[in-house]
C-alpha positions as CSV (number, residue, x, y, z in Angstrom):
1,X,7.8,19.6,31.5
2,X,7.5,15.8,31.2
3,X,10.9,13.8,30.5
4,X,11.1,11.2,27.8
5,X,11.4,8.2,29.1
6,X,15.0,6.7,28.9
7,X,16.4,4.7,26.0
8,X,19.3,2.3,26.5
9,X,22.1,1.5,23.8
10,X,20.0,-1.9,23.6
11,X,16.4,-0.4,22.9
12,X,18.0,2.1,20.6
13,X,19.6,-0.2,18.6
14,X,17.0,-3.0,18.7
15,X,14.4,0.3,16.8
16,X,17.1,1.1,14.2
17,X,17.3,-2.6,13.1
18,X,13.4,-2.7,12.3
19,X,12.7,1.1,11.4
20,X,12.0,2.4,7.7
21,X,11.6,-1.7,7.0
22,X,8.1,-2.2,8.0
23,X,4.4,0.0,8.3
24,X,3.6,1.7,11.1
25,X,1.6,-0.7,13.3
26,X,4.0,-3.7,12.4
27,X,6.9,-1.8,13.4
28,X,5.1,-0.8,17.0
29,X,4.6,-5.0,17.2
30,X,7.5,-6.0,16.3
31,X,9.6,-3.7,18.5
32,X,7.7,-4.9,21.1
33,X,8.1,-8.4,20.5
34,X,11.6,-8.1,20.1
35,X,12.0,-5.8,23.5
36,X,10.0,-8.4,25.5
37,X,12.3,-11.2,24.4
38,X,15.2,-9.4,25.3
39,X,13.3,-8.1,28.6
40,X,13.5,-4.6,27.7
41,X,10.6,-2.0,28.8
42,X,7.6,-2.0,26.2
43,X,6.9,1.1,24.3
44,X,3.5,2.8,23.4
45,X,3.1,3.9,19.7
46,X,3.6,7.4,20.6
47,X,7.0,6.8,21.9
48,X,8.4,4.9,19.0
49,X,7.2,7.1,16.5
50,X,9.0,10.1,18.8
51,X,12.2,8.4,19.1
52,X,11.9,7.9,15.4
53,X,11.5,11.2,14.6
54,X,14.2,12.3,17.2
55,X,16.7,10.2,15.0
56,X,15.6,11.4,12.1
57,X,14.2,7.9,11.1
58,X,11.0,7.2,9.0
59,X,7.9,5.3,10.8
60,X,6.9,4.2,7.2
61,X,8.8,1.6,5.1
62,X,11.2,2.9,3.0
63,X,13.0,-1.0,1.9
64,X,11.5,-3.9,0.8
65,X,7.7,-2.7,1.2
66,X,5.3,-1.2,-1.9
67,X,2.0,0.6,-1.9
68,X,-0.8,0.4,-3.9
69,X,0.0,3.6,-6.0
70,X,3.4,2.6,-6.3
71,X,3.0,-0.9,-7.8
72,X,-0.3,0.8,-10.2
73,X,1.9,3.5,-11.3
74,X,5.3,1.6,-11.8
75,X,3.2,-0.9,-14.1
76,X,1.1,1.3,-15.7
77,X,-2.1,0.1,-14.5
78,X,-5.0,1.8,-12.6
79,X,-5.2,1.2,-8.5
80,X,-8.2,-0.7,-9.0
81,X,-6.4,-3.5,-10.7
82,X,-3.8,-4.0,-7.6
83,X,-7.0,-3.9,-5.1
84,X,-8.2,-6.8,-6.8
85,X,-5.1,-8.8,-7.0
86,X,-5.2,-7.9,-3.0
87,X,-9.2,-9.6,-2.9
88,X,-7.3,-12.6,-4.9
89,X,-5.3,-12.9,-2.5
90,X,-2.2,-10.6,-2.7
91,X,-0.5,-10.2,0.7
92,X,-0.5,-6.5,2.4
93,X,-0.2,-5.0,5.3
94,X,-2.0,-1.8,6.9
95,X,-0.8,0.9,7.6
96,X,-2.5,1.6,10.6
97,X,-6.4,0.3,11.8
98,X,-7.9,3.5,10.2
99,X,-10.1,2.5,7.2
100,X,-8.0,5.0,5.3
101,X,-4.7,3.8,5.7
102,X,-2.8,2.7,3.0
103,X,-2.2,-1.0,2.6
104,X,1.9,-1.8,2.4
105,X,3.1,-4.9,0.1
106,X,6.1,-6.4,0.8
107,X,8.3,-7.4,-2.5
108,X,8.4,-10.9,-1.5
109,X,4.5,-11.2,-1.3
110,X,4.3,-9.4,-4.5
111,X,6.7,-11.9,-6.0
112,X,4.7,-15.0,-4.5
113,X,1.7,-13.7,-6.3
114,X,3.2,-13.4,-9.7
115,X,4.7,-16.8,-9.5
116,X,0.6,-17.7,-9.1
117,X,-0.8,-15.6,-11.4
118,X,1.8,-14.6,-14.0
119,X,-1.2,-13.6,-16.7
120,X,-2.0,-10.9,-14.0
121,X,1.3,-9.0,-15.3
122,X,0.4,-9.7,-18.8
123,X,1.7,-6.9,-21.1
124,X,3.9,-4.7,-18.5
125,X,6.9,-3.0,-18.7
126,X,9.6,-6.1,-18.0
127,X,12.1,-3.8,-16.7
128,X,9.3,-2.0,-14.1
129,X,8.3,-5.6,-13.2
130,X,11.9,-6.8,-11.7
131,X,12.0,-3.7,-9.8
132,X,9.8,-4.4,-8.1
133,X,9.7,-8.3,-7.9
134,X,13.7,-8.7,-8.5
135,X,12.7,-11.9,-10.2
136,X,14.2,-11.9,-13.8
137,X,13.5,-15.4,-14.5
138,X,9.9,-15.2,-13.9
139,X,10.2,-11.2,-15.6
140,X,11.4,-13.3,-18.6
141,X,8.7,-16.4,-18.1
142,X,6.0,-13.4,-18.2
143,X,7.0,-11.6,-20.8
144,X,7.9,-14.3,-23.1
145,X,4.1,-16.3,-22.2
146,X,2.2,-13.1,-21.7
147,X,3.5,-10.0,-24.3
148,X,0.1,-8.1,-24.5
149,X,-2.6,-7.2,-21.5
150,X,-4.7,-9.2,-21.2
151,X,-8.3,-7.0,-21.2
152,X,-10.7,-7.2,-18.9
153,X,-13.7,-5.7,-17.7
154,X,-11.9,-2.4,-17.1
155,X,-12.4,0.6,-14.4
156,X,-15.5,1.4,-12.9
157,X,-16.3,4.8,-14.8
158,X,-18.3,7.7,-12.4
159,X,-20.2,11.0,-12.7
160,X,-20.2,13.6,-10.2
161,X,-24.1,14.3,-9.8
162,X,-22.9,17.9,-8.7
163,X,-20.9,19.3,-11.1
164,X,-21.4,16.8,-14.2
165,X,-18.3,15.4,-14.4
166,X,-17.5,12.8,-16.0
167,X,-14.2,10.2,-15.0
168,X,-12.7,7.2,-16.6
169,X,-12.1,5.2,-13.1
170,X,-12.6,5.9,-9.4
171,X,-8.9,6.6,-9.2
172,X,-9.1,9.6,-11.7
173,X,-12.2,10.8,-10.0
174,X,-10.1,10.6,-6.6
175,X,-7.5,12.5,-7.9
176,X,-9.5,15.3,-9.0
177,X,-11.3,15.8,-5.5
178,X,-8.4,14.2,-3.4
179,X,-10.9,11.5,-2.0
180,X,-9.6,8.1,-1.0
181,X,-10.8,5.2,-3.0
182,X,-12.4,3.7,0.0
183,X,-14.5,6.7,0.9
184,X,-15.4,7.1,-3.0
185,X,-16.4,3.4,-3.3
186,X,-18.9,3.9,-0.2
187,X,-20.6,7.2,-2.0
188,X,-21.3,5.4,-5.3
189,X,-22.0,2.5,-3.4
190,X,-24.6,3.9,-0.9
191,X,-25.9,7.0,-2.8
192,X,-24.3,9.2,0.2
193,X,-22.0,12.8,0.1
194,X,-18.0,12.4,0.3
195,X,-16.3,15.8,1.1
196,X,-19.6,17.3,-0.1
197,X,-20.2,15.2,-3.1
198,X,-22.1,12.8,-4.7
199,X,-21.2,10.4,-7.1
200,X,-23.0,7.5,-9.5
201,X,-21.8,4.8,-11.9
202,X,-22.1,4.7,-15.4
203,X,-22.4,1.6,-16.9
């Protein structure tokens, strides 16, 4: 049986600083960068995400970083709305460089974007919104300038062409097969089957 490769006090230490802070692949790069500045042995994804688990840590953030779902269901809001404040311009991260990974936020970048586009948080729970931006002057700016949503055009409503149904938004349909919104997006998009199904938009 193959050994691990040896971790020093130094290398040890330098992964606890970083881990649970930051998504997968950033935390590979980063504990790399730092390891080659302090001329310690590079690591391969594999290893890091063994040593993690050996110490019981988590290779995904658990500080400082939001998801998608997280910010959509905190607020209220469907997911859609948050991928579109990320093709305005909302800072994230990837998980990983699959297609279907999730994208990370971090608080700071979420903050940054509110400060821009403060009518984007029109209506929301004030209390929800400083969670999650730990900003309660602009929580206060936004609620006082924006108390009611502000409407738009609203989520994409779909039909399953094989069993009828019906959904509100992509996100309820995803929920109901356990798709992800990307592969969904791509069926109604290009008339082709995800996980055996095919879906349309109604107008």
């Amino acid at each position: 049986m193959r050994r691990r490769d040896f971790w020093s006090k130094e290398d040890l230490q330098i992964l606890c600083n970083i881990a649970e802070s930051l998504p997968p692949r950033k935390l590979v790069q980063t504990y790399n960068t730092i390891a080659a500045k302090n001329n310690r042995p590079q690591r391969t994804r594999n290893a890091i995400y063994l040593k993690c688990n050996d110490l019981n840590l988590s290779v995904s953030p658990l500080y400082n970083t939001l998801t998608t779902s997280h910010i959509a269901q905190s607020l209220c809001l469907d997911e859609n709305v948050v991928y579109r404040w990320i093709k305005k311009g909302l800072n994230t991260t990837r998980g990983c460089q699959k297609a279907r990974s999730h994208h990370y936020i971090a608080i700071r970048d979420l903050r940054k974007f509110a400060q821009k586009y403060p009518y984007e948080f029109s209506g929301v729970d004030s209390t929800e919104l400083f969670i999650l931006i730990e900003d309660q002057q602009l929580v206060d700016y936004i609620k006082e300038t924006y108390p009611k949503r502000i409407k738009r055009g609203g989520p994409m409503k779909v039909r399953c062409i094989e069993t009828g149904e019906i959904f509100p938004s992509q996100a309820a349909a995803c929920q109901r097969f356990h798709l992800y919104r990307s592969a969904l997006y791509r069926a109604v998009k290009h008339g082709s089957a995800t996980a055996g199904y095919h879906f349309e938009r109604l107008d």
